[in-house]
Every structure is written in structure tokens, then in C-alpha cells.
N, C-alpha and C positions, 0 to 999 in steps of 0.2 A: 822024488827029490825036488822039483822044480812045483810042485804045489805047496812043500812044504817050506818053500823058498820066498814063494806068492805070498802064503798065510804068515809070515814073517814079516814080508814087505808092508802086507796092512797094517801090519800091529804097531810096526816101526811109524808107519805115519799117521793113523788114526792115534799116536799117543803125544804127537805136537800137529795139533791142526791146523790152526793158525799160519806155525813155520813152513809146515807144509803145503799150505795154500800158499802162500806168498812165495814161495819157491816154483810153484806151478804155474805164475801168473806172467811167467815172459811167455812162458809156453803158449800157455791160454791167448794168449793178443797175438802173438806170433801164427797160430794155427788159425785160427779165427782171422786174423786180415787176407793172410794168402786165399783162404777158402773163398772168403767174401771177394774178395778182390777178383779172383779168378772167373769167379761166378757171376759178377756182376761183368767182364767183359765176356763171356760167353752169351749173357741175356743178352747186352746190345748188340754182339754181333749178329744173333738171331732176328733180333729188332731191325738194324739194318738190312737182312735176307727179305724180310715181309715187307720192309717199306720197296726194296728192288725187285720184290715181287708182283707188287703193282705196276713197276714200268712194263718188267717182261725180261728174263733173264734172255731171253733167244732174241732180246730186239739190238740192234748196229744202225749206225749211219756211214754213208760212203759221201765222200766232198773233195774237190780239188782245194789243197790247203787255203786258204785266204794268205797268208805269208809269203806264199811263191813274188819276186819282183813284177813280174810282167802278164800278171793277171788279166784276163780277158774275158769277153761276155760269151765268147763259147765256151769257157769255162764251170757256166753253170748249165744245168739240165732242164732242157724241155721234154713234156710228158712224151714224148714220143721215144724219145731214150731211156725214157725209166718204163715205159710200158717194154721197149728191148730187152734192157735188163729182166725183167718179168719173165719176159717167153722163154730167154735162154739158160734160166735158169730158176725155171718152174716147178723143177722135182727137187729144189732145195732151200727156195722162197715159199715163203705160207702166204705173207703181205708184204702192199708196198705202195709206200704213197708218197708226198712230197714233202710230207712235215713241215706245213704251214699252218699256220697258228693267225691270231686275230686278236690283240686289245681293243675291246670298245664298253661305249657302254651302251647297256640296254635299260630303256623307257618305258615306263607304263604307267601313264598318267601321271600324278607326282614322285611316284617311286625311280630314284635312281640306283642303278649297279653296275658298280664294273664288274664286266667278266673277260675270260680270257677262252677263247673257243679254238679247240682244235679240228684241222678237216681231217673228214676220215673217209676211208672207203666202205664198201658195203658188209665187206668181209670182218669189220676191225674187231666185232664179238668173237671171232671164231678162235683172235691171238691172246685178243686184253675181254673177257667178259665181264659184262656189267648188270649189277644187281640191280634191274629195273621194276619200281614199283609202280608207276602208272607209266602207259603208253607203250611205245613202242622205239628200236632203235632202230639208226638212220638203216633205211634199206635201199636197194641196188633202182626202186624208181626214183630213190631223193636224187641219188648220183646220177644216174642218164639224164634227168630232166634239169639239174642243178636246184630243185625247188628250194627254196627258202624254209624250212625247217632244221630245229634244233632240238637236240638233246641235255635236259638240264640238269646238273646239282643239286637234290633236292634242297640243303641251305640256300643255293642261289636263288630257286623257283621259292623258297616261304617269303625271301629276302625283297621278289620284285612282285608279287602277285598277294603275298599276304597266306599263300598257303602253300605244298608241295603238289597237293592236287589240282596241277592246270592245265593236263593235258588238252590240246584245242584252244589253248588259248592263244593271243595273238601281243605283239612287245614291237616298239621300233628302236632300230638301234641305227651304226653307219656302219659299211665295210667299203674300203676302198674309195672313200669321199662318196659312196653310194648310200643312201639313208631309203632304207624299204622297211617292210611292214616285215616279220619272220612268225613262224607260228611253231609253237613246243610241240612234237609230236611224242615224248617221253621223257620222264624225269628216273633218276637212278641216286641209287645212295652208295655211298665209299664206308665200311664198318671200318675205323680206327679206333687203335685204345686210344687212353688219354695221353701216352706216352708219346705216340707214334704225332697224335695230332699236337702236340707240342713242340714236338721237331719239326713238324712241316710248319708250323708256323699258322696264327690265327687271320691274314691277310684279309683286306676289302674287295679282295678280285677273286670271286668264282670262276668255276670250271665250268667248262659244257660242249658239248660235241656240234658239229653241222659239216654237213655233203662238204669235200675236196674241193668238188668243183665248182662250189661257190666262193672260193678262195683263190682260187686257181682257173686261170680260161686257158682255154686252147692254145693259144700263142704265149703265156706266159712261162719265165724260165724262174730255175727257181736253186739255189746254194746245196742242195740236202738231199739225198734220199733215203727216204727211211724205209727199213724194212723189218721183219723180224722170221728167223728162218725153222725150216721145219724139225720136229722132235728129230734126234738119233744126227742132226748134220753135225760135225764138227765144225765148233763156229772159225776157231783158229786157220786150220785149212782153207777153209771157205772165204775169210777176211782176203789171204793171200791171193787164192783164185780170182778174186772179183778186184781186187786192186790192179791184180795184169791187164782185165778187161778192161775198165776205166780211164789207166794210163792210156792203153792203145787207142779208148775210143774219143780220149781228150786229145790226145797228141802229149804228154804228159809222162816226166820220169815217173815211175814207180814210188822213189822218194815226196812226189809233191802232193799223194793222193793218200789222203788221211783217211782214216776208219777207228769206227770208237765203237764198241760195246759194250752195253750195260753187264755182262760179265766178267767185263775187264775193269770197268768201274767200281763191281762189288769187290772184286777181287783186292784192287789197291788195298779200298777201306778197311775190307778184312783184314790184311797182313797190318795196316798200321794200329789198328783195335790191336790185334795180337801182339806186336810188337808192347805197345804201353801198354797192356796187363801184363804181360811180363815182363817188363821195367820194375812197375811200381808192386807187383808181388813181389819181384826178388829183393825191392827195400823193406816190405816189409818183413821179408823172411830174416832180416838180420835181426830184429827182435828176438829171434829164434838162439841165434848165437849168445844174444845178452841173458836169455832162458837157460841153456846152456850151462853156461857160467855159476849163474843163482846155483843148478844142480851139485855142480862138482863145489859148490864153496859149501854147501849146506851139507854135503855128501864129508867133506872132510871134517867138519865140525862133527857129525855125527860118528865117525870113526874116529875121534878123539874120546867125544862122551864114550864110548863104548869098546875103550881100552879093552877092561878088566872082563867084560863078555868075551869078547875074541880073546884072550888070554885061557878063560874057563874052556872055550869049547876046542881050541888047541890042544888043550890037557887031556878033552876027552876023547881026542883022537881024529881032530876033523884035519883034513887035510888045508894046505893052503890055495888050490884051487876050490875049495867047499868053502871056504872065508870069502874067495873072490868074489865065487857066482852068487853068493847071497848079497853082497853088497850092491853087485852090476844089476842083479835082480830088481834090488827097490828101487835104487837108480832110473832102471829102465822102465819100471813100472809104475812111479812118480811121473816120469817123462811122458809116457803113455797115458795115464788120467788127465795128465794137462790136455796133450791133443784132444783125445777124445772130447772134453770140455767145449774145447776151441773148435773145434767142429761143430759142435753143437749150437755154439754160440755164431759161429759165422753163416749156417744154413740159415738158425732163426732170422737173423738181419735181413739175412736177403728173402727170403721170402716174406718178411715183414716189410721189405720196401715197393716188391712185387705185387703185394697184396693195396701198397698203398696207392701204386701208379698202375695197375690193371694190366700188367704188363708179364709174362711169360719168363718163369723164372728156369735156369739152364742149373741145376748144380750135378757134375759129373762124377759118376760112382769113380772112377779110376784116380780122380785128385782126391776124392776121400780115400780111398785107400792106399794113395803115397802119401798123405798128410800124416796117417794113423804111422804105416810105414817110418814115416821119418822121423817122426816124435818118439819114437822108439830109437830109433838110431841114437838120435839125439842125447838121452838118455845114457845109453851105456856106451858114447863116445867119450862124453864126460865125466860120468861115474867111473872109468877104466884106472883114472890114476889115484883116485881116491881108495877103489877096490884093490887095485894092487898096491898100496902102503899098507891093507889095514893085512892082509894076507902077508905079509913082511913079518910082520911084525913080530915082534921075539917073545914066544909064551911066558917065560921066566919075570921078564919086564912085565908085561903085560897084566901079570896077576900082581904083580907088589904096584901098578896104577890105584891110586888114589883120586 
């Protein structure tokens, strides 16, 4: 019965094309924007994932707020207290350093660059690895010795040397109103798509690494400590544990000692990503509604043409639930070819935008098959009160229809 309910449903629409396309067409845009829409915040929220994947989803920083009124210079930490923090809590810290950084620029001969250099300790491959094409990365004698070497970007290194290959080479720049000689001991490269490097933006100021402790001396205190902690720690728990110690070691409430993680950072972005894809899908789902509509207004034109049929098959004995299900049928089966459509149409787009920005396209079996799902619903939510007039309807009448 329900096949030959189908093979009806085509006949009835393959015999106004045209009507029947354009009845399909809220559908069609309707199912197609939600897909696309959906789809394209599931890419960026992915996109987002890779760009915080380069920070280091396990990396936090611990600080006495800068907001507190009565701020003081024991307020901030000397290595001595961040090497404490280290030991006493070793079996849950991987790294940990001061997260001090350095604008300047670097010299080589008439070539200038700004870069922007972070200190690292010897370990800092072991949290954030880097894909290094020549040389070598800072290791544990740059840091004992504090030597003067860095690690560079390879855009940075074509940018001041004229090529990426200048391991051994030698650049002066200043740190600290101190101006010395520094020497590359390795250059690395960051793979981004085009996508990702558009979001970060095409800036004048390179990256690149060098020793902590050329950043940082001995008696030097310093706002921050970075660390980033070992697989399997709960970083939540851990925030809280290490904020008691802090307070206590600062002299400091609990409330004054801020803590920030980049998985609490991915997290915001994610829910508000989530949040406006499902904003602006559920605007476009009300196309859906005006699809809808189109069905049941073409649906009831069509049960008018088609008096004197349902009059005939009355006669011949069809019941008035077999009048219904044929009409709910096409109904839903119209409603159905439109999604489907609209699926089709919103995958193509987006992986047609994906293909055009090199970027990682996310489209989710499960929203495909509540898209199909609904467009069906759709279909014989609307079709219902059309199917139930034509199922009404009074045999006797029906055949003396003109």
C-alpha cells in the first residue's frame, strides 16, 4: 500500500513540475541554510580547537590580580617561588616558566625586523613541539649559561637574513636597554591554512624563542607564572589547589588570585560559536515554516483539482483513511525531495567554501538525518488538513465535480 502510495505521489508531481519545484523551494533554502549554517559553525569551531591547539589546551597562568587596591611588589614572583611551586607540585606540572616575552627588533646589516621573542625553558618541546627545519632548539646549556641564542620563524629568518637557512648565523638586536650580538641556533615553521593565518592576522612582528634566563635574572620578579600541566591532571581541581597555595604564599584572599586557562578560553568561544549557530540556524529554519505553508496551499489546490478522482475511488471502495494516507503521502514525500535537495545543496556550499579557504569542513551525519527527519515531518504536518478535507469529502458530490 505505501509503495503504491509513493508511485502515486510521483505521478501526482512529476505531472506539474514546475508547481512542484516551486513548492519545494522554501524547503530547499530552508534545509540548505540550517545544514550550511550548522556546518559552517561546527568548521570554525574546529578551526578555533587547532588555532588553541597551538597554545596548549593543558597550558594556565597563576597571578595576583592586578585590580586588588593595595598592590605590592611581593606581590609578584621571583624564580625562587616559581621553582617552589615546581617541586611541590611536580607529579602534576609538566612546565613552568615566567612568561616573559621581549619586543625588539633585530639588525642584520640593513635588514630590519620586529620580532616579538618568548623565553622558554629547556623542556618547552616536550609541552608545545616545534617543527624545526634547520638547527637546533633552545636546550638546557642555553638556559644554565643564559647564552645568547635564538630560535627563529622561519618567515622571520627569510625576512632578516634573506633566507630560512641561517642556522650559525649572527643579528644584533637590544633586550633590556642591553644591545649584544645573539646567534640563531634553529629555525621552525608553524603549517597554517589560509584560514587559520587570516585569523591570526598578517603582522610586521615575528615570533621566535630564546633562553628565560636571558629575559629574566636571578633577582628579577616578574606578574605571571606559566605553566602547563601533565596529561590525565584535572586542570579544574588543580586551578583550585594551586590558588589555596598562592593565597597562602602571597598573604592573599583566595578571591584576589586569578588563574586563566586556555581551556577555559576555548571553552567560552566554543559555547558563544554554539550559541550564534543556533541563533542564526533557527532564523533560517523559519523559511522552513514559509515551505510549509507553500505545501498545504498547493496541497489544497490539488485536492480541489482532484475532486472527481477521490469521488471515483470512494465509489470504488477506498476507505477514507486510504484518501488521507495518499494525500499525507505526497505531501510528505514532496516535503522529503525538497530536504533532500536542500541537503544537498547546503553540503555542496560548504565544502565548496572549505575547498576554497583550505580549511576542514565538519558536516554531521546526525544533522543530516534530523534535516531529512524534519523535512518529512514538515511535510505531513502541513499536508494533514488538506489530507483530511480531501478524505471528507462526500462521494456523491464529488463525482457530479466539474
Amino acid at each position: 500500500m505505501l509503495i503504491e502510495n509513493m508511485s502515486m505521489a510521483l505521478h501526482a508531481i512529476r505531472a506539474n513540475k514546475m508547481r512542484s519545484f516551486l513548492t519545494m523551494l522554501g524547503i530547499i533554502i530552508g534545509i540548505g541554510a540550517v545544514i550550511a549554517i550548522v556546518s559552517v559553525g561546527d568548521s570554525m569551531r574546529n578551526l578555533f580547537a587547532d588555532a588553541y591547539k597551538d597554545v596548549g589546551f593543558n597550558r594556565a597562568i597563576v597571578m595576583v590580580s592586578w585590580e586588588v587596591e593595595d598592590f605590592r611588589m611581593t606581590d609578584l614572583f621571583t624564580r625562587e617561588e616559581m621553582g617552589r611551586i615546581k617541586d611541590i607540585y611536580q607529579d602534576k606540572i609538566e612546565y613552568i616558566d615566567s612568561d616573559s616575552y621581549a619586543e625588539t627588533e633585530a639588525v642584520n646589516g640593513r635588514r630590519k625586523v620586529k620580532f616579538q621573542f618568548q623565553g622558554i625553558d629547556s623542556n618547552y618541546t616536550d609541552v608545545q613541539p616545534l617543527n624545526m627545519i634547520y638547527g637546533r632548539a633552545i636546550n638546557e646549556g642555553d638556559i644554565k649559561s643564559g647564552a645568547r641564542n635564538v630560535v627563529l620563524e622561519d618567515k622571520g629568518a627569510e625576512q632578516l637574513f634573506g633566507t630560512s637557512d641561517c642556522a650559525g648565523r649572527t643579528f644584533r638586536m637590544t633586550i633590556n636597554k642591553d644591545t649584544q650580538e645573539y646567534t640563531v641556533v634553529g629555525v621552525y615553521r608553524k603549517d597554517l591554512s589560509p584560514m587559520v593565518a587570516m585569523m591570526m592576522g598578517n603582522g610586521q612582528t615575528q615570533s621566535g624563542f630564546l633562553p628565560d634566563t636571558v629575559l629574566t635574572k636571578p633577582g628579577d620578579m616578574f606578574q605571571t607564572v606559566n605553566f602547563y600541566v601533565r596529561d590525565g591532571v584535572d586542570m579544574t581541581s588543580f586551578l583550585k589547589e594551586l590558588t589555596r597555595y598562592v593565597a597562602k604564599l602571597k598573604n592573599r584572599p583566595e578571591s584576589e588570585i586569578r588563574t586563566m586557562s586556555v581551556a577555559d578560553q576555548m571553552g567560552s568561544v566554543d559555547s558563544g560559536l554554539s550559541g550564534m549557530s543556533a541563533a542564526v540556524g533557527g532564523i533560517a529554519a523559519i523559511s522552513l515554516l514559509v515551505g510549509g505553508i507553500g505545501i498545504m496551499n498547493i496541497m489544497m489546490v490539488s485536492v480541489t483539482e482532484r475532486t472527481r478522482e477521490i469521488g471515483i475511488r470512494k465509489a470504488l471502495g477506498a476507505r477514507t483513511m486510504d484518501i488521507m494516507v495518499q494525500f499525507l503521502t505526497e505531501s510528505a514525500f514532496m516535503s522529503l525531495c525538497g530536504g533532500v535537495t536542500g541537503i544537498l545543496l547546503g553540503v555542496l556550499l560548504v565544502k565548496a567554501g572549505g575547498a576554497m579557504f583550505q580549511m576542514t569542513v565538519i558536516v554531521r551525519p546526525s544533522v543530516v538525518i534530523l534535516a531529512v527527519g524534519f523535512s518529512a515531518l514538515v511535510g505531513i504536518f502541513f499536508g494533514l488538513y488538506p489530507a483530511s478535507k480531501a478524505a471528507k469529502a462526500d462521494p456523491i458530490e464529488a463525482l457530479r465535480y466539474e
